[in-house]
C-alpha positions as CSV (number, residue, x, y, z in Angstrom):
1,X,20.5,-33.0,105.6
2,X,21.0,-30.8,108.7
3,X,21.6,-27.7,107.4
4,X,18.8,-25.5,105.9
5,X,18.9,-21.6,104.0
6,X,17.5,-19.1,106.2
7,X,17.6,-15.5,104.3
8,X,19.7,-17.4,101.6
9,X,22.5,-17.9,103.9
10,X,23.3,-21.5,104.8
11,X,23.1,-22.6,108.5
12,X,26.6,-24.2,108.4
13,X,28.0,-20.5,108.3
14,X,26.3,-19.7,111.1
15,X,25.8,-22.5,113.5
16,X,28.8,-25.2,114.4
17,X,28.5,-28.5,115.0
18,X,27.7,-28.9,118.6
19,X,28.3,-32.6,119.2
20,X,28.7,-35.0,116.4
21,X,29.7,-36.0,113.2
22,X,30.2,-33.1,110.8
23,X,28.3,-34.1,107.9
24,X,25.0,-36.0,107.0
25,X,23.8,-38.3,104.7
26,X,24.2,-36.4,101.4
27,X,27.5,-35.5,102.0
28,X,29.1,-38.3,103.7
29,X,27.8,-41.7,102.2
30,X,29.5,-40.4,98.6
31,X,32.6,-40.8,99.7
32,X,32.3,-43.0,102.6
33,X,33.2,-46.6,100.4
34,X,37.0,-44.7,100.2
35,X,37.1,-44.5,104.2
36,X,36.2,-48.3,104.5
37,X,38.7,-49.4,102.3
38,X,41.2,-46.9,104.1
39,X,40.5,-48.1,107.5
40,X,40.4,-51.7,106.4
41,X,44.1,-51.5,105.0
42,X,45.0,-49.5,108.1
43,X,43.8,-52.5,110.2
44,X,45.7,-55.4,108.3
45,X,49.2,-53.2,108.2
46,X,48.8,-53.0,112.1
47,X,47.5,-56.3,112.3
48,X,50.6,-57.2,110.4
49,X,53.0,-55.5,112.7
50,X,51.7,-57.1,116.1
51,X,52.0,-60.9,114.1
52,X,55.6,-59.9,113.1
53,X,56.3,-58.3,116.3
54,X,55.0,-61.4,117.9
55,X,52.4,-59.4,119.9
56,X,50.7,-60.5,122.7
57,X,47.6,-62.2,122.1
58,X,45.2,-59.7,123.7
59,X,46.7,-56.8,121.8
60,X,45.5,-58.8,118.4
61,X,42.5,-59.2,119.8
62,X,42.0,-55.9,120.9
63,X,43.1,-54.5,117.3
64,X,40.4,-57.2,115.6
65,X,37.6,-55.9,117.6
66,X,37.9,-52.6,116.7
67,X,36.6,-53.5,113.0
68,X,32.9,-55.3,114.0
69,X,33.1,-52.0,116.5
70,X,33.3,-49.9,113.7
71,X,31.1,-51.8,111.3
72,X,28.1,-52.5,113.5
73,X,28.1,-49.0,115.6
74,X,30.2,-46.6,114.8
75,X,29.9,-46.8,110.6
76,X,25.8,-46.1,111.0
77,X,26.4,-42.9,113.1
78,X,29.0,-41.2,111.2
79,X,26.6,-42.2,107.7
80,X,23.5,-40.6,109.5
81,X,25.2,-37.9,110.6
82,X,23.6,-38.0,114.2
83,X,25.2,-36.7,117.0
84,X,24.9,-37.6,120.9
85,X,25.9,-39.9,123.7
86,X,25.5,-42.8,121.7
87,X,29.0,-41.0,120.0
88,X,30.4,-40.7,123.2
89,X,29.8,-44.2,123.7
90,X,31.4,-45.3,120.4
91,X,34.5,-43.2,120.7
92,X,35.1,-44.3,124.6
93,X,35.1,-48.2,123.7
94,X,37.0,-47.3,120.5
95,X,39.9,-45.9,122.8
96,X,39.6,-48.1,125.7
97,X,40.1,-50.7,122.6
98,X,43.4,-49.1,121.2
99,X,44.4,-48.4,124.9
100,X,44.4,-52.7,125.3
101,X,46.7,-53.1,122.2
102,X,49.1,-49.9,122.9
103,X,49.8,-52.0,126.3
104,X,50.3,-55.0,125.3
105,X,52.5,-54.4,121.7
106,X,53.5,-50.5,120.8
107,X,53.5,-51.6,117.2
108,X,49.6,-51.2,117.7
109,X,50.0,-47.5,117.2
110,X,50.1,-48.2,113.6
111,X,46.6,-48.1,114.7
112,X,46.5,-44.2,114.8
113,X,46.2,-44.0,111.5
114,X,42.6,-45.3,111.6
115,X,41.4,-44.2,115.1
116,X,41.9,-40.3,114.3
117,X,39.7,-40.2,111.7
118,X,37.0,-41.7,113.4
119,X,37.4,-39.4,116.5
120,X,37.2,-36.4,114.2
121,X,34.2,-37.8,112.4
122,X,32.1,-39.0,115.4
123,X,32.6,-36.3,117.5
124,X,32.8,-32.5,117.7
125,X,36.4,-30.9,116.7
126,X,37.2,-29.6,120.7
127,X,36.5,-32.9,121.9
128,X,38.3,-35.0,119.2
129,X,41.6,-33.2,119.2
130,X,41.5,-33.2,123.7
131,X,40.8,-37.8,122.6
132,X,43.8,-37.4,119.9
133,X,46.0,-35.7,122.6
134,X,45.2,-38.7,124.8
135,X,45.6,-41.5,122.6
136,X,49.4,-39.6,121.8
137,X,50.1,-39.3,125.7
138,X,48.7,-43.3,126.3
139,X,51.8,-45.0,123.7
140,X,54.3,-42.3,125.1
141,X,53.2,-43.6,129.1
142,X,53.7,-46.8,128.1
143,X,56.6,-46.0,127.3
144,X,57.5,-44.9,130.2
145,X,56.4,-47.4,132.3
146,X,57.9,-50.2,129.9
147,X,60.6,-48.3,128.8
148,X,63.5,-50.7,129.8
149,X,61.5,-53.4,128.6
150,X,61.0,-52.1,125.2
151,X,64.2,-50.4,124.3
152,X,62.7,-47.2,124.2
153,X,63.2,-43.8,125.8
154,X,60.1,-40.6,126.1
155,X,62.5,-38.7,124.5
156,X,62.5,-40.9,121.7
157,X,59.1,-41.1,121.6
158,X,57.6,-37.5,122.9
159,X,58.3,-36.0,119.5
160,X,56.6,-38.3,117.5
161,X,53.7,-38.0,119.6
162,X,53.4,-34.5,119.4
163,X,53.7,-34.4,115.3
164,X,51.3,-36.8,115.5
165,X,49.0,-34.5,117.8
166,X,49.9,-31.8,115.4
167,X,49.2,-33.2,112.0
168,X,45.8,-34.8,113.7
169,X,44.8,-31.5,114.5
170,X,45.1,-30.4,111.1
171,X,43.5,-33.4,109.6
172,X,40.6,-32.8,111.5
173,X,40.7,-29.2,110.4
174,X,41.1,-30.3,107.0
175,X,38.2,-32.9,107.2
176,X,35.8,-30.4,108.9
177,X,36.6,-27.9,105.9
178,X,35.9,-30.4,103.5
179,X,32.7,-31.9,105.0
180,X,30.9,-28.5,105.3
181,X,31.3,-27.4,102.2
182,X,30.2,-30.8,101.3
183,X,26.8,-29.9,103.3
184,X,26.8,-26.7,101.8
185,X,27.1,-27.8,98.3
186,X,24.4,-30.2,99.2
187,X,21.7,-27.9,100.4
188,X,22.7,-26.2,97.5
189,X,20.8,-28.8,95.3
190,X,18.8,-29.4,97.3
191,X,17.6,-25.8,96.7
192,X,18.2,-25.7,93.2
193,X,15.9,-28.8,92.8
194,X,13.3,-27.5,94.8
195,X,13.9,-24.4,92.4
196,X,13.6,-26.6,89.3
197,X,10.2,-28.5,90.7
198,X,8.6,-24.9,91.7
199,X,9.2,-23.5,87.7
200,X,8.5,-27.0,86.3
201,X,4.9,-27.0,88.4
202,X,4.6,-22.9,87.8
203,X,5.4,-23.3,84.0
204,X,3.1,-26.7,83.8
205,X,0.0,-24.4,85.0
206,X,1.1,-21.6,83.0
207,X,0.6,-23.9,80.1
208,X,-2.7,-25.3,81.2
209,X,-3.6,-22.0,81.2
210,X,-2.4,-20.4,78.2
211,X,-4.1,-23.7,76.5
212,X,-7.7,-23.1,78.6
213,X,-7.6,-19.4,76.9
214,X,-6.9,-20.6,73.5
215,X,-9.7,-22.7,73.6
216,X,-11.6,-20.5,75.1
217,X,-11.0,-17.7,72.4
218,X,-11.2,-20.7,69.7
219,X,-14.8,-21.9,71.1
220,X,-15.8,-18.0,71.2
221,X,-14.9,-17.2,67.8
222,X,-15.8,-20.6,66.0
223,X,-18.8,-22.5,67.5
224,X,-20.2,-19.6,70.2
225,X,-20.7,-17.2,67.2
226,X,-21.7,-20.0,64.6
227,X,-24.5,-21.1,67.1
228,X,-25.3,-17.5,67.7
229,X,-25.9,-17.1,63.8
230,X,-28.2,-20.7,63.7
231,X,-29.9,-19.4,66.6
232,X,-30.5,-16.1,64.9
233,X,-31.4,-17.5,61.6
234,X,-33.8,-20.4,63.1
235,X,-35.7,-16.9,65.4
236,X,-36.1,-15.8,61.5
237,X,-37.3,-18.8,60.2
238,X,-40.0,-19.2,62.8
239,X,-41.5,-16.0,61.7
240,X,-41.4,-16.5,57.9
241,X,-43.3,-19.6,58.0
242,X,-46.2,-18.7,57.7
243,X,-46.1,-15.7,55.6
244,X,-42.6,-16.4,53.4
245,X,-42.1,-19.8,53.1
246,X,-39.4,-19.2,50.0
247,X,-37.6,-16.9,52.3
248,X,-37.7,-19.2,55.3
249,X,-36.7,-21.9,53.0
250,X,-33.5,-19.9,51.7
251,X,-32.6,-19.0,55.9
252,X,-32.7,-22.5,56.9
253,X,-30.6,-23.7,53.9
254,X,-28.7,-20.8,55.3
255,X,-28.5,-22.2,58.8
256,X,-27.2,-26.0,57.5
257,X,-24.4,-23.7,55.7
258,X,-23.4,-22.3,58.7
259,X,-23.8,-25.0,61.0
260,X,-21.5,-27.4,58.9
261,X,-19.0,-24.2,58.7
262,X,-19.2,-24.3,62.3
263,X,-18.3,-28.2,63.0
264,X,-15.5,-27.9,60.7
265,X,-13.6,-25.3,62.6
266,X,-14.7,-27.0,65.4
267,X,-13.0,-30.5,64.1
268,X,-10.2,-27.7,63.1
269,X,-9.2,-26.0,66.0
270,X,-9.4,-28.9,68.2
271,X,-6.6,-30.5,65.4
272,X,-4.8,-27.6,65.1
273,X,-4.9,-27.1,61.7
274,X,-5.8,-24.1,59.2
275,X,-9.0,-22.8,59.8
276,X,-11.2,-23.9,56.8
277,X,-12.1,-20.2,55.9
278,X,-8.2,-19.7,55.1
279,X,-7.4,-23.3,53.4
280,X,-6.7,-22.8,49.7
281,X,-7.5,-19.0,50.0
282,X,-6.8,-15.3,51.1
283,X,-7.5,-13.2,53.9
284,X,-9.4,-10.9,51.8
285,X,-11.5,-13.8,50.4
286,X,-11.7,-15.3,53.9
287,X,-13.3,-11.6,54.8
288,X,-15.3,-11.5,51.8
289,X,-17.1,-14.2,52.9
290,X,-18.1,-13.2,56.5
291,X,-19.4,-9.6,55.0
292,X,-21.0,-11.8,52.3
293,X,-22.5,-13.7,55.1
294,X,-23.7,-11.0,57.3
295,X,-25.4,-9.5,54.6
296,X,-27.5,-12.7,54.1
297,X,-28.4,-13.0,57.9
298,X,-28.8,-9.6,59.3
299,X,-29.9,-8.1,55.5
300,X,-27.6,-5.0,56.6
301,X,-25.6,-3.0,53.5
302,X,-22.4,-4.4,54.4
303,X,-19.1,-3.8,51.8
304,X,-15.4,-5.2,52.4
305,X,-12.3,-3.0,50.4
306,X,-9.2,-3.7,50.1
307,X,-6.5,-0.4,50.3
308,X,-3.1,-1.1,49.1
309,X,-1.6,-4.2,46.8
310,X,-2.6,-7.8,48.8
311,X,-0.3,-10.6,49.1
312,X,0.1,-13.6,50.9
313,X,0.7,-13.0,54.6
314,X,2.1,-15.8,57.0
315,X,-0.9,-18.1,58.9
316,X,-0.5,-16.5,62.2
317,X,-1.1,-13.0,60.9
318,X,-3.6,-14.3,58.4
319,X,-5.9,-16.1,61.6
320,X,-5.6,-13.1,63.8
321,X,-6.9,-10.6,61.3
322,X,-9.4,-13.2,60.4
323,X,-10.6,-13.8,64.3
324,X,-11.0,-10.3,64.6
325,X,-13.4,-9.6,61.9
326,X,-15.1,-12.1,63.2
327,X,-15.7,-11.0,66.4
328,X,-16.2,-7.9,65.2
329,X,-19.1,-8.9,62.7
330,X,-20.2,-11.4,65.8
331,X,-20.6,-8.1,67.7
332,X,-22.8,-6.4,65.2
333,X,-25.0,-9.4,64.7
334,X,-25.7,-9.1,68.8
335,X,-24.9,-5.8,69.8
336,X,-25.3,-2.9,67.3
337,X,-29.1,-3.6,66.5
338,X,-29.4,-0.1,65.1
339,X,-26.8,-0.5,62.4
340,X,-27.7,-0.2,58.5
341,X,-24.4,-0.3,57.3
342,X,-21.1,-2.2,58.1
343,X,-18.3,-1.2,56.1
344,X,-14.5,-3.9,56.4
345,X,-11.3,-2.5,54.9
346,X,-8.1,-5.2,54.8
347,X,-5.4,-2.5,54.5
348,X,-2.1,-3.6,52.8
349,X,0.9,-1.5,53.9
350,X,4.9,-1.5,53.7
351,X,5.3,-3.1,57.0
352,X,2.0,-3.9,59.0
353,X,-1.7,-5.3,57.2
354,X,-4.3,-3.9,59.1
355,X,-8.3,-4.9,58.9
356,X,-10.9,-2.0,60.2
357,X,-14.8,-3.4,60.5
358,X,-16.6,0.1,60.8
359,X,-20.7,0.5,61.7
360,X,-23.1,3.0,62.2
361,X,-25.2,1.4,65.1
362,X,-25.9,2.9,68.6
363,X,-22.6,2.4,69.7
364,X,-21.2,2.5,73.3
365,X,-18.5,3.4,76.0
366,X,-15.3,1.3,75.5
367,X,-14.5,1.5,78.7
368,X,-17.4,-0.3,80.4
369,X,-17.5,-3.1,77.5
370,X,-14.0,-4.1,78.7
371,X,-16.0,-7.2,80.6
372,X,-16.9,-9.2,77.3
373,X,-15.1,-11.7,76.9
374,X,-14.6,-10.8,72.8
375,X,-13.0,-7.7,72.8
376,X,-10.6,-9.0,75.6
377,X,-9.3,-12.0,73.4
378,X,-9.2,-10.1,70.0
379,X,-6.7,-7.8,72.1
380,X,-5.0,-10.8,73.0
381,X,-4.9,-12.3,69.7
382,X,-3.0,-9.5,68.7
383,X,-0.5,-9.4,71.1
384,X,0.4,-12.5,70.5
385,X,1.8,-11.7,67.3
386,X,3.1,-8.3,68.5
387,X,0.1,-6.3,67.1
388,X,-2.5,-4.3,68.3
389,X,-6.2,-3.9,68.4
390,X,-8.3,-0.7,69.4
391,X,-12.2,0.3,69.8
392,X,-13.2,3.2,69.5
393,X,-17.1,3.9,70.0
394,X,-19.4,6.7,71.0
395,X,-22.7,6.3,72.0
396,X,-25.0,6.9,69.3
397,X,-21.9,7.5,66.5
398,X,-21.2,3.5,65.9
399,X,-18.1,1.3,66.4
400,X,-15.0,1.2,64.7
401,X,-12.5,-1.8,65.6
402,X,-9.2,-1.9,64.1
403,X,-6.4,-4.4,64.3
404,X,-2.8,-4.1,63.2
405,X,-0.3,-6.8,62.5
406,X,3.4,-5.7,62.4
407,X,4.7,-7.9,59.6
408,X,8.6,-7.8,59.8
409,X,7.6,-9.3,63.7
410,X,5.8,-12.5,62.9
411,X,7.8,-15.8,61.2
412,X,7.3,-16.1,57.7
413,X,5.7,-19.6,58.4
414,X,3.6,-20.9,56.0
415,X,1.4,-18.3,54.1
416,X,-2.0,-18.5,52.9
417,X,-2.3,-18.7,49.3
């Protein structure tokens, strides 16, 4: 195409043709199979008229030239849309050509019908029209030159000539309408594809990584903090050798527990599927569990409560709220090394659950934790099913993490039983 947005505002509006055909590729090769077929009848009803008129020789031969003319030179130019003296060169023979027939038999006019067209499309619109005046004034000087011989008077003549000059000038009007907005509507799509490829390839990375943070969270709050508790509990082990075998003993069995805990949600997550600490049970069992299990690695007092009736919630809500405690437990295990107690509540309400995980260690600012990578995807596990998740923390008065889960704004998918 030859014409480009700049600002939004296509270069056709702005810049006219200088020389040359008025349309490229895109917008003239659609419709260009209807031209041929035009100028091909347009040449066998003239052809036609010179046999019946019993034209000269020369003037059928100048007619049947015009077509390998057209095909071999002048069809590629007006398709590519180029413009330049090899136009010139094209229109001149193309004339010179109807010029021979005009002379010899004025039933070669029929001609006109073909040769305007190709003026108007070949050249710019100043110089076509000044050609289609020409070609009008050549038949009406034969004419008068072989006006005795042919039966024919200007006067006869002249007005035909200048219709014709008249309704050429609007069919090249008409075709230059028509073929810009042609371009235009090209560049167009043009545009709008180059639109559609630049979402496709900005949605496409936006989904590589949305996925790269879903793992990322997943690996963070499955096998990061599972291998963080077999780490923990192997540390432990090492020193109870010697001096508590029975306990050591009971931590390692411990360790196996958690590690095989830890490849299932691995195998899980990877799959997709429910995470094994919600399949065929509650949140508040899930919970249960993980206070259950922090009390047998890190010996704290640690108590989950439940506030409210429970009921099933739907999987999304049920992970989230799972996740978080979690992380939060994950935190206290690594962070609050002063804690005694941990306390969990799973809050049932009339339109949101809520979980709270609650300890008494040293604490800290929230506002310089905000680099760890945990409290940053529990936040954004909870926006993604319109919830919320806060810290609050003081240094030396513990940390208190809460999440809430708006109910009424999640799908009722499937629900944990």
């Amino acid at each position: 195409m030859r014409t480009h947005f700049l600002r939004g505002v296509p270069q056709t509006q702005r810049d006219a043709p200088q020389d040359g055909a008025f349309y490229g590729p895109e917008s003239g090769t659609r419709w260009f199979g209807l031209w041929d077929g035009f100028f091909a009848v347009s040449y066998f009803v003239s052809a036609t008229l010179l046999f019946i008129s019993g034209a000269h020789a020369l003037a059928i031969g100048a007619l049947t030239l015009m077509v390998p003319w057209y095909a071999g030179f002048g069809r590629p130019l007006m398709v590519s849309g180029t413009a330049g003296p090899r136009n010139l060169v094209f229109v001149g023979v193309l004339l010179l050509l109807f010029a021979v027939t005009t002379t010899f038999s004025l039933s070669g006019a029929f001609a006109m019908f073909a040769v305007v067209p190709m003026l108007i499309m070949s050249v710019s619109m100043p110089r076509a029209i000044a050609m289609v005046v020409a070609a009008n004034l050549w038949c009406v000087a034969v004419v008068w030159f072989r006006g005795e011989s042919l039966g024919l008077s200007v006067l006869q003549v002249l007005p035909i000539a200048l219709l014709s000059i008249a309704l050429s000038t609007l069919l090249g009007l008409w075709i230059k309408r028509v073929v810009g907005q042609s371009e235009e509507r090209g560049s167009l799509i043009e545009d709008l594809q180059r639109s559609r490829e630049r979402v496709a390839r900005l949605s496409h990375e936006a989904g590589i990584a949305a996925e790269r943070e879903r793992l990322a969270r997943e690996i963070h709050d499955t096998i990061a903090q599972g291998l963080t508790s077999i780490i923990s509990l192997v540390q432990t082990v090492e020193a109870e050798l010697d001096d508590s075998p029975a306990l050591a003993r009971t931590h390692l069995s411990l360790a196996g527990r958690v590690a095989k805990e830890s490849l299932a949600e691995a195998r899980d997550f990877v799959t997709a599927l429910t995470p094994p600490a919600l399949r065929g049970s509650s949140l508040v069992q899930a919970v249960r569990r993980q206070t259950d299990g922090l009390v047998a690695e890190a010996g704290l007092d640690a108590r989950c409560t439940v506030q409210g009736t429970e009921r099933p919630l739907p999987m999304a809500v049920s992970v989230v709220l799972l996740r978080s405690v979690q992380e939060a437990i994950a935190n206290v295990r690594k962070h609050a090394t002063r804690a005694r107690t941990v306390e969990v509540l799973v809050a049932y309400e009339e339109e949101t659950v809520r979980v709270v995980v609650r300890d008494d260690g040293q604490g800290f600012t929230p506002d310089d934790s905000q680099e760890g990578y945990g409290l940053r995807g529990m936040q954004a596990r909870a926006a993604e099913i319109n919830g919320s998740a806060t810290v609050t923390s003081h240094p030396g008065q513990g940390t208190t993490i809460e999440v809430t889960a708006p109910l009424g704004a999640v799908g009722q998918e499937a629900v944990s039983e």
